[in-house]
Residue, then its C-alpha position, 0 to 999 in steps of 0.5 A: x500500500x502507498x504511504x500517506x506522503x506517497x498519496x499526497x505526491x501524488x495528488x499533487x501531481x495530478x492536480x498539477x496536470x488538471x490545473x495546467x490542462x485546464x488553465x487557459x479555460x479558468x483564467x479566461x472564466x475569470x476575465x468573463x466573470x469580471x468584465x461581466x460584472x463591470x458591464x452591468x456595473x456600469x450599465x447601471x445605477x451602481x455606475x458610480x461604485x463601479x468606476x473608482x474601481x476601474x484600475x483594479x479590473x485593468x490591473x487584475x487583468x494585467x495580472x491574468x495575462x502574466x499567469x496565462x504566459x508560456x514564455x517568462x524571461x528576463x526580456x520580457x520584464x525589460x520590454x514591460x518596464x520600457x513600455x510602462x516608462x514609454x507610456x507613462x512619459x509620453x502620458x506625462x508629456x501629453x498632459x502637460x504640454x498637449x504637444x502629442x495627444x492634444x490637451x487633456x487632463x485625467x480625472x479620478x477613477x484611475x487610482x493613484x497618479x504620479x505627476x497627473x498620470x495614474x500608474x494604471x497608464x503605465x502598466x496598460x501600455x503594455x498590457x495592450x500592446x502584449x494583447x494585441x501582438x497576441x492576435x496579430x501572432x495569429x495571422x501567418x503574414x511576416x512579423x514585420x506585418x504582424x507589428x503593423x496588425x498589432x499597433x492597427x488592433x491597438x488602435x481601434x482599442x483607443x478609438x473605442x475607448x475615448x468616448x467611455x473615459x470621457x463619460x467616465x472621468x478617466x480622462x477629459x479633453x479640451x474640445x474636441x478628441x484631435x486626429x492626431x491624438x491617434x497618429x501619435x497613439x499609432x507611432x508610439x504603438x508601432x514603436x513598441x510593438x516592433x520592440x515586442x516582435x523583434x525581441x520574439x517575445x509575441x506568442x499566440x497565446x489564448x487567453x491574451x486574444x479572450x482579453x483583447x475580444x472581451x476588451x473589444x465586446x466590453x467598450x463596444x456595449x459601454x459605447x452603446x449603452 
């Protein structure tokens, strides 16, 4: 007969080989139940104790993807540093000189700001772009191709965005949304997915392309509600 410690190797291990079995499958039901949550939140009377929580889903998110990785590298922590730091910089230029988005200013539902640009900024530069590459990886054109994909499925993000942060005190602009604010979210966008490819850290990963479609589904209802 197997002994106790033998048993419980044992069910360790097979609890091992369900878990990463099953792995992509939970996280995504973990992202669908909390998009979920956050749509009806903000589709109804409950709209204003839903939106201060708003970095925390983006941040829960972030941390999914992480999870959902095949690949953990070095190279990849580099390139989340450079794109935070690149997204928070040019945040931070944006806001205080409106020389490349245009003149705005963030508002109060996106937690803790260091010199005006909440930190979730940061940290959702990278997010979107690993998304992004995530589905244009799936199209068997040259990675070059891919990057151009991945900065246009990074943009049409944007595009659905913006009307939800106005309404939704993220950030708030003078005037009208000026057309180079996406020329220069494309350039900075290209920029780093062309980092990202180039460093081969892009991978066809399922969960990172379940984010980008809910993303997509979640700011699309969001726009029409």
């Amino acid at each position: 007969m197997l002994n106790f410690q033998t048993q419980r190797m044992i069910q360790a291990a097979q609890f091992q080989e369900l878990y990463f079995k099953y792995k992509n499958n939970i996280l995504i039901g973990v992202l669908v139940i909390f998009y979920s949550v956050g749509t009806v939140g903000l589709t109804t009377d409950w709209r204003e104790d839903f939106l201060p929580l708003s970095f925390f889903n983006l941040l829960l998110s972030f941390v999914l993807l992480l999870f959902a990785r095949y690949e953990h590298s070095r190279k990849l922590y580099y390139f989340i540093f450079i794109a935070f730091f690149t997204g928070m910089v040019a945040e931070w230029i944006g806001v205080h000189t409106g020389y490349l988005f245009g003149n705005y200013s963030y508002g109060e539902n996106l937690g803790t700001k260091i010199f005006g640009v909440p930190l979730i900024i940061g940290v959702n530069w990278a997010m979107l772009v690993m998304i992004s590459a995530s589905v244009a990886s799936f199209i068997p054109v040259r990675w070059y191709y891919q990057v151009i994909l991945a900065s246009l499925a990074m943009l049409l993000l944007d595009v659905l965005i913006e009307p939800v942060a106005i309404v939704s005190d993220y950030w708030t602009w003078e005037g009208a949304i000026p057309i180079f604010n996406y020329v220069t979210w494309f350039v900075i966008t290209l920029f780093l997915q062309f980092l990202y490819f180039r460093f081969k850290l892009a991978e066809q990963n399922k969960v990172a392309v379940a984010l980008y479609v809910i993303q997509v589904l979640f700011f699309i209802i969001l726009n029409i509600a």
